[in-house]
Backbone as XML, in Angstrom:
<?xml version="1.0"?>
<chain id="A" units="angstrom">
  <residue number="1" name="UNK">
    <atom name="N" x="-30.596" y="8.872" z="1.428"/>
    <atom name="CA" x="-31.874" y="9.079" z="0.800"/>
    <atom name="C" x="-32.216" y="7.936" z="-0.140"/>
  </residue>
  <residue number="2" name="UNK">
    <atom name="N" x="-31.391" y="7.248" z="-0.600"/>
    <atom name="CA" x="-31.195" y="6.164" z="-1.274"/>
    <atom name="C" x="-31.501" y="5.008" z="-0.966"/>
  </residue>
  <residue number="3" name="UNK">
    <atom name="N" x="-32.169" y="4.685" z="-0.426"/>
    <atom name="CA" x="-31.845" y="3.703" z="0.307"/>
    <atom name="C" x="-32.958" y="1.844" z="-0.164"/>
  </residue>
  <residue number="4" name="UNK">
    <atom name="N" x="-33.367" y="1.982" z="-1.472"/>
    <atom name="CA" x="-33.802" y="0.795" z="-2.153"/>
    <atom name="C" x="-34.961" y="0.620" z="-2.071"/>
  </residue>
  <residue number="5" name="UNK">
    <atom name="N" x="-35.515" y="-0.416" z="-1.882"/>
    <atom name="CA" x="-37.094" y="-0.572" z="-1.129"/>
    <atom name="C" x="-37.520" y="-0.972" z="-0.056"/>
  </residue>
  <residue number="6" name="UNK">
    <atom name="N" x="-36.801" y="0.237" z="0.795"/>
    <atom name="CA" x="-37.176" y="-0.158" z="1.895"/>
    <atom name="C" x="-37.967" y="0.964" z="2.937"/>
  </residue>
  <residue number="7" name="UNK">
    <atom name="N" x="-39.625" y="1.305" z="1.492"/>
    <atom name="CA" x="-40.402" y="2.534" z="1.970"/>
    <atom name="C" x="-39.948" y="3.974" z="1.508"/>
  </residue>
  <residue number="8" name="UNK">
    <atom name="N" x="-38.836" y="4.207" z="1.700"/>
    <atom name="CA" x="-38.357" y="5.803" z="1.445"/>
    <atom name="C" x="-37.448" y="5.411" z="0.545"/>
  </residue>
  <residue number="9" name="UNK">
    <atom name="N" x="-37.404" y="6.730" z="-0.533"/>
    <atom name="CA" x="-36.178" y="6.654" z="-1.084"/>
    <atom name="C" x="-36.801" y="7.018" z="-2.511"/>
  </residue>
  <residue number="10" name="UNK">
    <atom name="N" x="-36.259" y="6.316" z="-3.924"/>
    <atom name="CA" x="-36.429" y="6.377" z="-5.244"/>
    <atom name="C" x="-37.876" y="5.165" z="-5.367"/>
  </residue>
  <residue number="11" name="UNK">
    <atom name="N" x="-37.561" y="3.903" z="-4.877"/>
    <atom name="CA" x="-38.388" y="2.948" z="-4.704"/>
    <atom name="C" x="-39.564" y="3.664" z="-4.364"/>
  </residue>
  <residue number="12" name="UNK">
    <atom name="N" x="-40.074" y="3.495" z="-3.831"/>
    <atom name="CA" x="-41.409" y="3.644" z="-3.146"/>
    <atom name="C" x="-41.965" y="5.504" z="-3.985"/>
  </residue>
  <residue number="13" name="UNK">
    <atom name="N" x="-41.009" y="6.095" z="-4.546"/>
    <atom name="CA" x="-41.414" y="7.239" z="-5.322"/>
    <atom name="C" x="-42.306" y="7.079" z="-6.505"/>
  </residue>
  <residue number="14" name="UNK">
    <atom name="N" x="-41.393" y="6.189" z="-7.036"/>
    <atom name="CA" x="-41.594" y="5.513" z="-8.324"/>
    <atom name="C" x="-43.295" y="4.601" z="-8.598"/>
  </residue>
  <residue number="15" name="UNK">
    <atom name="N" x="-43.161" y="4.041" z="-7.423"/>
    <atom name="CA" x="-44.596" y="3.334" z="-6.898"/>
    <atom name="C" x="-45.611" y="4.440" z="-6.521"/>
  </residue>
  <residue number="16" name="UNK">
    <atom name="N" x="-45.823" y="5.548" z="-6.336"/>
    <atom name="CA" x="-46.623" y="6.668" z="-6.149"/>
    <atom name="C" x="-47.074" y="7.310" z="-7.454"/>
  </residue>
  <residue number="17" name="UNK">
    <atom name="N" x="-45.689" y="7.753" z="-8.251"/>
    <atom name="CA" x="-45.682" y="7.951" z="-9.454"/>
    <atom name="C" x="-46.662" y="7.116" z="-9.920"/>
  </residue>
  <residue number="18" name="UNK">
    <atom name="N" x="-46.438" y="5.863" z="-10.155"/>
    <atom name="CA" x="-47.040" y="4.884" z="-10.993"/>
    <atom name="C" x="-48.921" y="4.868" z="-10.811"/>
  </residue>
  <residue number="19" name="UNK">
    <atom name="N" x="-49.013" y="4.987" z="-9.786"/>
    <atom name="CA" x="-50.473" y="5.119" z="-9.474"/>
    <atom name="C" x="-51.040" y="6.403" z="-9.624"/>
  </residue>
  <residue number="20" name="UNK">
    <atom name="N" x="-50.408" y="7.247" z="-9.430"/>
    <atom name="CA" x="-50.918" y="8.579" z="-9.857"/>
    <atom name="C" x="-51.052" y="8.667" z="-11.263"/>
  </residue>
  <residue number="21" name="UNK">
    <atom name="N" x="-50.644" y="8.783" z="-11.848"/>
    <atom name="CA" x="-50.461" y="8.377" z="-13.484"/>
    <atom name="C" x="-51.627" y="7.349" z="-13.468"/>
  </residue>
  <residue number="22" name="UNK">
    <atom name="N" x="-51.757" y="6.266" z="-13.288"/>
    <atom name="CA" x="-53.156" y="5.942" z="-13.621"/>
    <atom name="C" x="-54.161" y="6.417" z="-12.950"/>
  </residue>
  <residue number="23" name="UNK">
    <atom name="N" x="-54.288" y="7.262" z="-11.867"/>
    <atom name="CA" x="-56.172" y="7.606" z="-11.441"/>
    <atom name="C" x="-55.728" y="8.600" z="-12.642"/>
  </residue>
  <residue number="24" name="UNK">
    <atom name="N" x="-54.601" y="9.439" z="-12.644"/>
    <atom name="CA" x="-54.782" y="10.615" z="-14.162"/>
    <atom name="C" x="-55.544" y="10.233" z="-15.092"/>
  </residue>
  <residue number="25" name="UNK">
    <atom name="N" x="-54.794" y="9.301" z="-15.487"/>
    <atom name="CA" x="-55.725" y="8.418" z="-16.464"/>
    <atom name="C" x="-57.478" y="8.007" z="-16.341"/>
  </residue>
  <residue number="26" name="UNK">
    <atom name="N" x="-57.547" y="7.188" z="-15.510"/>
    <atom name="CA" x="-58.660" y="6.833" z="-15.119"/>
    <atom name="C" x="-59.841" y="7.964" z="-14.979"/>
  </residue>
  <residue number="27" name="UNK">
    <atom name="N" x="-59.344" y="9.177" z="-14.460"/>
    <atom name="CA" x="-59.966" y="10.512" z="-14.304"/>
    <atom name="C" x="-60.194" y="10.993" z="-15.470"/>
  </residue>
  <residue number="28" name="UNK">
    <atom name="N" x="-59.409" y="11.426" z="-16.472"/>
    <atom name="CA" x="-59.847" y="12.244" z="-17.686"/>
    <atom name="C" x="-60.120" y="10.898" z="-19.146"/>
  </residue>
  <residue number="29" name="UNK">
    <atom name="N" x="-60.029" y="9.748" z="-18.388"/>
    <atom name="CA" x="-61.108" y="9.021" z="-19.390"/>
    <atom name="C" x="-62.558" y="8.890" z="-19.046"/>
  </residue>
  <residue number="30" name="UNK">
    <atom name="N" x="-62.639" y="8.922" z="-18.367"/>
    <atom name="CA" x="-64.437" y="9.127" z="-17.498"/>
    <atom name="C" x="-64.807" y="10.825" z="-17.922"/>
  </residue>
  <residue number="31" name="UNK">
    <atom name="N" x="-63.873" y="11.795" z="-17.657"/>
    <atom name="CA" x="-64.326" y="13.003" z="-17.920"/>
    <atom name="C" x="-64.742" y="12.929" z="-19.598"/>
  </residue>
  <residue number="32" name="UNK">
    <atom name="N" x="-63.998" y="12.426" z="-20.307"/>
    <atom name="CA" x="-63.795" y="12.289" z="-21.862"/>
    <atom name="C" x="-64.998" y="11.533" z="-22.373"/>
  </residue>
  <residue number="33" name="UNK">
    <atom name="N" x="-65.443" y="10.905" z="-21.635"/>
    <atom name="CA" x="-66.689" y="10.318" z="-21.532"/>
    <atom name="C" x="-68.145" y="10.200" z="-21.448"/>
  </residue>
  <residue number="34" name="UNK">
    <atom name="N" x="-67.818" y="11.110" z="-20.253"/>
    <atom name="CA" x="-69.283" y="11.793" z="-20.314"/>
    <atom name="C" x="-69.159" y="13.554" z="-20.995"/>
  </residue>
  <residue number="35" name="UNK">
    <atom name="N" x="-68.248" y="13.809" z="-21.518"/>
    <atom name="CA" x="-68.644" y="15.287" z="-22.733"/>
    <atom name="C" x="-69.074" y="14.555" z="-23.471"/>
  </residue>
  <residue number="36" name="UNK">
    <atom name="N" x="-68.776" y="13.065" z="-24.237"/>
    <atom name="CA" x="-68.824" y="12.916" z="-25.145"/>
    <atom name="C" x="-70.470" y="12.133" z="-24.992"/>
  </residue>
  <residue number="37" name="UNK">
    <atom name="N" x="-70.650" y="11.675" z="-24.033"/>
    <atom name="CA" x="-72.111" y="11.106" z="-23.708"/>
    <atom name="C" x="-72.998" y="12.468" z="-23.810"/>
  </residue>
  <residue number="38" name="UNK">
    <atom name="N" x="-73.014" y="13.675" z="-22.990"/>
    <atom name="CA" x="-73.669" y="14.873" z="-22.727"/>
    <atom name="C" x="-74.237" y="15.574" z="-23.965"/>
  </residue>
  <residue number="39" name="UNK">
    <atom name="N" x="-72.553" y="15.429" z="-24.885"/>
    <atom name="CA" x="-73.047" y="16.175" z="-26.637"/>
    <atom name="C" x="-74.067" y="15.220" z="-27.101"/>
  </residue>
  <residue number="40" name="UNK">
    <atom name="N" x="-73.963" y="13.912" z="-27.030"/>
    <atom name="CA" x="-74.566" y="12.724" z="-28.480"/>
    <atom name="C" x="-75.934" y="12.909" z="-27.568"/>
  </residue>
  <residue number="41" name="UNK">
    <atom name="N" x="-75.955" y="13.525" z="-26.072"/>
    <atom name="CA" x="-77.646" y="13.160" z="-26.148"/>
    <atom name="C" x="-78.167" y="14.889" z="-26.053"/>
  </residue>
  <residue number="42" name="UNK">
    <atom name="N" x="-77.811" y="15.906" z="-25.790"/>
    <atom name="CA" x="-78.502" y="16.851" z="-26.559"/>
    <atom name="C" x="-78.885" y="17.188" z="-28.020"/>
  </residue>
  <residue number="43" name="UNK">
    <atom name="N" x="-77.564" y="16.737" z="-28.439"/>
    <atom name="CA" x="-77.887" y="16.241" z="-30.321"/>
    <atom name="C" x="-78.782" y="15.914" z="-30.962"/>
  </residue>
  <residue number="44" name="UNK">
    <atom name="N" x="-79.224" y="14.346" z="-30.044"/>
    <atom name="CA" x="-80.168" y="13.672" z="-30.325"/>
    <atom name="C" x="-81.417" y="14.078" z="-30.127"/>
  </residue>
  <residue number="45" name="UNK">
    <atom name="N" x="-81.545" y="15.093" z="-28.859"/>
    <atom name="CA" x="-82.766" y="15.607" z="-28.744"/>
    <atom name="C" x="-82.794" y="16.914" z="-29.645"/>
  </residue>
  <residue number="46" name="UNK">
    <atom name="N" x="-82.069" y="17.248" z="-30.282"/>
    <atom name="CA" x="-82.363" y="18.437" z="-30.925"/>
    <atom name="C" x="-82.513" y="17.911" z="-32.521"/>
  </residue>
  <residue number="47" name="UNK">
    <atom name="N" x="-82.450" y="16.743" z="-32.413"/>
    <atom name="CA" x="-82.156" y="15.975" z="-34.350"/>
    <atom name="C" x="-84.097" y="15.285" z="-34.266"/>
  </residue>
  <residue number="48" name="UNK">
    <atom name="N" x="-84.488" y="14.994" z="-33.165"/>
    <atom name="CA" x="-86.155" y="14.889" z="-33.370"/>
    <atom name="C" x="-86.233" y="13.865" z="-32.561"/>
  </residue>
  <residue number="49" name="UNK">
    <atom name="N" x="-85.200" y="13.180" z="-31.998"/>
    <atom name="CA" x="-85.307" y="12.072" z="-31.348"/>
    <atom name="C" x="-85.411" y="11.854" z="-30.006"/>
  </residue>
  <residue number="50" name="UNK">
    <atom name="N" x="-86.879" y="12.700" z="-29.714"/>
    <atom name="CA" x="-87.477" y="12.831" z="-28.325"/>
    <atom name="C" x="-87.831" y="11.919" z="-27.646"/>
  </residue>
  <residue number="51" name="UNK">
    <atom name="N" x="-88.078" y="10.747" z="-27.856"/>
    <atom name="CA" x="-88.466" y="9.512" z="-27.426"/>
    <atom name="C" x="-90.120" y="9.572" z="-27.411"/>
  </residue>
  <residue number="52" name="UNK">
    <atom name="N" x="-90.361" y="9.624" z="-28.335"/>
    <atom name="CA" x="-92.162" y="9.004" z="-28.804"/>
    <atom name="C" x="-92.760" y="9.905" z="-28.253"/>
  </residue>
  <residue number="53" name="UNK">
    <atom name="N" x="-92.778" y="11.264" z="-28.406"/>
    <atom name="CA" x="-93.217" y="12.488" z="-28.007"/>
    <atom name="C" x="-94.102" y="12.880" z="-29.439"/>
  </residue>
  <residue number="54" name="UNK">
    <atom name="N" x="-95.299" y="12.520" z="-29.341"/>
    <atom name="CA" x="-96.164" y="12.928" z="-30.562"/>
    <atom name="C" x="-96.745" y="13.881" z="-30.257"/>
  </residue>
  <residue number="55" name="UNK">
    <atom name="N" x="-96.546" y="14.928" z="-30.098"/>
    <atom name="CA" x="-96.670" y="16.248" z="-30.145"/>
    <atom name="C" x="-95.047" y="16.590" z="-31.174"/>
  </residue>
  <residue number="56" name="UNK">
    <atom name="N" x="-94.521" y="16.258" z="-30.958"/>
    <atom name="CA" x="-92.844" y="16.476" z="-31.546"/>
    <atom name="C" x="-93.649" y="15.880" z="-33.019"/>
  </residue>
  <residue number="57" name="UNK">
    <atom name="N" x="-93.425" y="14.747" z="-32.726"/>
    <atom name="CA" x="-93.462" y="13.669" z="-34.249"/>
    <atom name="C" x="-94.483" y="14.568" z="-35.373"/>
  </residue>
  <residue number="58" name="UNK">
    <atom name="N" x="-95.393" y="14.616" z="-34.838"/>
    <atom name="CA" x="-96.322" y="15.439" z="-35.506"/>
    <atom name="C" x="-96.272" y="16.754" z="-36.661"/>
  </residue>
  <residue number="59" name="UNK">
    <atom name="N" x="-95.572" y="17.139" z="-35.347"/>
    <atom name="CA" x="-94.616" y="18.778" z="-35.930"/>
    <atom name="C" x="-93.905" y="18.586" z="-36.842"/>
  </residue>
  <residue number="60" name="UNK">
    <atom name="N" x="-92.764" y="17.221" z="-36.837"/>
    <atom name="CA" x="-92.105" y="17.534" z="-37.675"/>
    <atom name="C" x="-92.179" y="16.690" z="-39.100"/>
  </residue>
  <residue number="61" name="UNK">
    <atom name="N" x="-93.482" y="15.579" z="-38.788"/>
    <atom name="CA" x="-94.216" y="15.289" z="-40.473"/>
    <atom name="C" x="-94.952" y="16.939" z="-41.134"/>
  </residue>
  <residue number="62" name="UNK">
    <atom name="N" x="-95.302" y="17.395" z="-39.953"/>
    <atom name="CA" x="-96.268" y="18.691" z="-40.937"/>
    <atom name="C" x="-95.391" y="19.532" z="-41.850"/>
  </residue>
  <residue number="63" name="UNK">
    <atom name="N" x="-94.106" y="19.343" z="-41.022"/>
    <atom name="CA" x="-92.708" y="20.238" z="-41.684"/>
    <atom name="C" x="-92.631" y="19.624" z="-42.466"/>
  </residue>
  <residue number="64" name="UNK">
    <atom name="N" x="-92.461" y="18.432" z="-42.865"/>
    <atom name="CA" x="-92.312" y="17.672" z="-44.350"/>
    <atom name="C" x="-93.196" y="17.631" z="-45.043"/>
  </residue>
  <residue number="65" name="UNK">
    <atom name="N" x="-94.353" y="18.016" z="-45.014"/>
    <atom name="CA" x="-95.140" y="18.046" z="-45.748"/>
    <atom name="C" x="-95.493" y="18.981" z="-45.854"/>
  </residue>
  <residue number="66" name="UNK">
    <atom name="N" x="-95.483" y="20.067" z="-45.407"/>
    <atom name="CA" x="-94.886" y="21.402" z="-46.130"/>
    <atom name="C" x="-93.866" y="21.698" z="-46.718"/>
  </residue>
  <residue number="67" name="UNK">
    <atom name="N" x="-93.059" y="21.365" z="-46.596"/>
    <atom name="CA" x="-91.293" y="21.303" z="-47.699"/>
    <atom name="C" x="-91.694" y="20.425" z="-48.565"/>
  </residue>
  <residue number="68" name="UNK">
    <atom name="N" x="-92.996" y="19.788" z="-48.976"/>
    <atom name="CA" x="-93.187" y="18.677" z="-50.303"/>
    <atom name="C" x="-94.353" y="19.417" z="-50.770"/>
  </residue>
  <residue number="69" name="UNK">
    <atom name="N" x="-94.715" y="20.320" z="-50.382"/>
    <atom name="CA" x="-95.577" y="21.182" z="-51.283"/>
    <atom name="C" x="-95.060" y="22.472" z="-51.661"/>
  </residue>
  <residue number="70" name="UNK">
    <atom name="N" x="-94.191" y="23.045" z="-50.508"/>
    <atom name="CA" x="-93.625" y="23.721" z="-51.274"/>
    <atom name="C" x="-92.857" y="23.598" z="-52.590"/>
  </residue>
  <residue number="71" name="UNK">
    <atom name="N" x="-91.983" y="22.577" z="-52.598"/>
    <atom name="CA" x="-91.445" y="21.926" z="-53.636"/>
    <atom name="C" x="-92.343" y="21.641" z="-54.680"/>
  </residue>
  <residue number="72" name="UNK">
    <atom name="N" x="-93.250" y="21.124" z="-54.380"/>
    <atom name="CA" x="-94.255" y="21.632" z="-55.754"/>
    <atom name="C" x="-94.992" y="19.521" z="-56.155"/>
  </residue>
  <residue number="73" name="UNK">
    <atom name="N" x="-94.487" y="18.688" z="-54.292"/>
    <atom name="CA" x="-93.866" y="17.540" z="-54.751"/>
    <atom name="C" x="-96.093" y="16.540" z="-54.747"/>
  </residue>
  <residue number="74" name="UNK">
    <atom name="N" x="-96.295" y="17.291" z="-53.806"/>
    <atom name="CA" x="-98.018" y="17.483" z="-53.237"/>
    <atom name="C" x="-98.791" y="18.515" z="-54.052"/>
  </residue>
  <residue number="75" name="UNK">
    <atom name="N" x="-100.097" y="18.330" z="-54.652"/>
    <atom name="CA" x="-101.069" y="19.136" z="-54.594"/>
    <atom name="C" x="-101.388" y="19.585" z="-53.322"/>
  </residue>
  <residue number="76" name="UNK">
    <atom name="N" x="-102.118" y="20.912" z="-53.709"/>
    <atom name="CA" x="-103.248" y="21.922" z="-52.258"/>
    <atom name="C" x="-104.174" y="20.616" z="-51.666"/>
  </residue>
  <residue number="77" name="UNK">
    <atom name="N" x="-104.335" y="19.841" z="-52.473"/>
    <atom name="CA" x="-105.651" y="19.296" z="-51.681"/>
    <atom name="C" x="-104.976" y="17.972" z="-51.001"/>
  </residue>
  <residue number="78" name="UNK">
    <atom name="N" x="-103.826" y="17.571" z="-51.681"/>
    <atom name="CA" x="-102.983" y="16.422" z="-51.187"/>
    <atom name="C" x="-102.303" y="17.343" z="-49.759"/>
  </residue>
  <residue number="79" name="UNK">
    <atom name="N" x="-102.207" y="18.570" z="-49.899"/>
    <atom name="CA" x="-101.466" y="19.079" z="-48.697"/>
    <atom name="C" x="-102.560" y="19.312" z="-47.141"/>
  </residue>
  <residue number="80" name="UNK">
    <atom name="N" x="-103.329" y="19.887" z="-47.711"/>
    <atom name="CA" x="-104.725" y="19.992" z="-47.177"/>
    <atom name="C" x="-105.036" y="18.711" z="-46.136"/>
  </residue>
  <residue number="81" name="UNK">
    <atom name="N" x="-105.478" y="17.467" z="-47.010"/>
    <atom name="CA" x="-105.977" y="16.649" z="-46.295"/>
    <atom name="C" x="-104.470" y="16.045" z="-45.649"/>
  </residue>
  <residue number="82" name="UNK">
    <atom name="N" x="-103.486" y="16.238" z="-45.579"/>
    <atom name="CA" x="-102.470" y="15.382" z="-44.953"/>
    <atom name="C" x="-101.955" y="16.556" z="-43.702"/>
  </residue>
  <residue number="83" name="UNK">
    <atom name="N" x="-102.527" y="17.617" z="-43.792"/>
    <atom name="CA" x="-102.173" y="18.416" z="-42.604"/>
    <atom name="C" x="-103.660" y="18.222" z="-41.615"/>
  </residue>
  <residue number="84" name="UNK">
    <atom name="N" x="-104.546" y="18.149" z="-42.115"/>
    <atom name="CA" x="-105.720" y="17.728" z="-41.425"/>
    <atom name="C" x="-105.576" y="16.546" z="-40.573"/>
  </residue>
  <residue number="85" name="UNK">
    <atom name="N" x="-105.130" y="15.489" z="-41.407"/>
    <atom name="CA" x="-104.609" y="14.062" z="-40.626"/>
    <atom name="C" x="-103.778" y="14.338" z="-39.340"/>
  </residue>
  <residue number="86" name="UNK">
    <atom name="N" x="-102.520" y="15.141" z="-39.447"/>
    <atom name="CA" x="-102.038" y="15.132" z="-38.811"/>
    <atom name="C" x="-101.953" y="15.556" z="-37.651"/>
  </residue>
  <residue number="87" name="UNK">
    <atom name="N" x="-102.722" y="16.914" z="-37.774"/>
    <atom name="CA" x="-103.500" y="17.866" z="-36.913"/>
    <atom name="C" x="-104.380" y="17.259" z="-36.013"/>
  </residue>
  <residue number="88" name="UNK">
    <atom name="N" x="-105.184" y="15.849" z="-36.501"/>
    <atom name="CA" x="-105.998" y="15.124" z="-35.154"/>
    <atom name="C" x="-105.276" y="14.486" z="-34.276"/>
  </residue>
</chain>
């Protein structure tokens, strides 16, 4: 069974081994890869970063400028005319 490298034996095991072990590799670094691609771009679309979607953009200045009046940071009429703006 022994018999060196000549195809069968420990030799040529070892050489199977060796390549298997790297597609392993090669396989769950690509898998590792794209989870990690899949999370950073639902993220991104859920953090506002729709790609120049002004219907989005819009929405979420009006949200800030409602959290700056609520805060007390805007007058009614400073809030008023800057939701009007935004609204066209």
């Amino acid at each position: 069974m022994w018999y060196g490298n000549s195809g069968i034996g420990f030799g040529s095991m070892m050489g199977a081994m060796g390549v298997m072990g790297f597609v392993m590799i090669l396989f769950f670094g690509i898998l590792i890869f794209a989870v990690v691609f899949g999370v950073r771009m639902f993220t991104r679309t859920e953090r506002g970063y729709s790609g120049g979607n002004s219907s989005h953009d819009s929405g979420s200045a009006l949200h800030i400028v409602k959290e700056r009046y609520a805060r007390g940071e805007i007058s009614r009429d400073e809030y008023d005319r800057l939701r009007d703006e935004l609204k066209d």
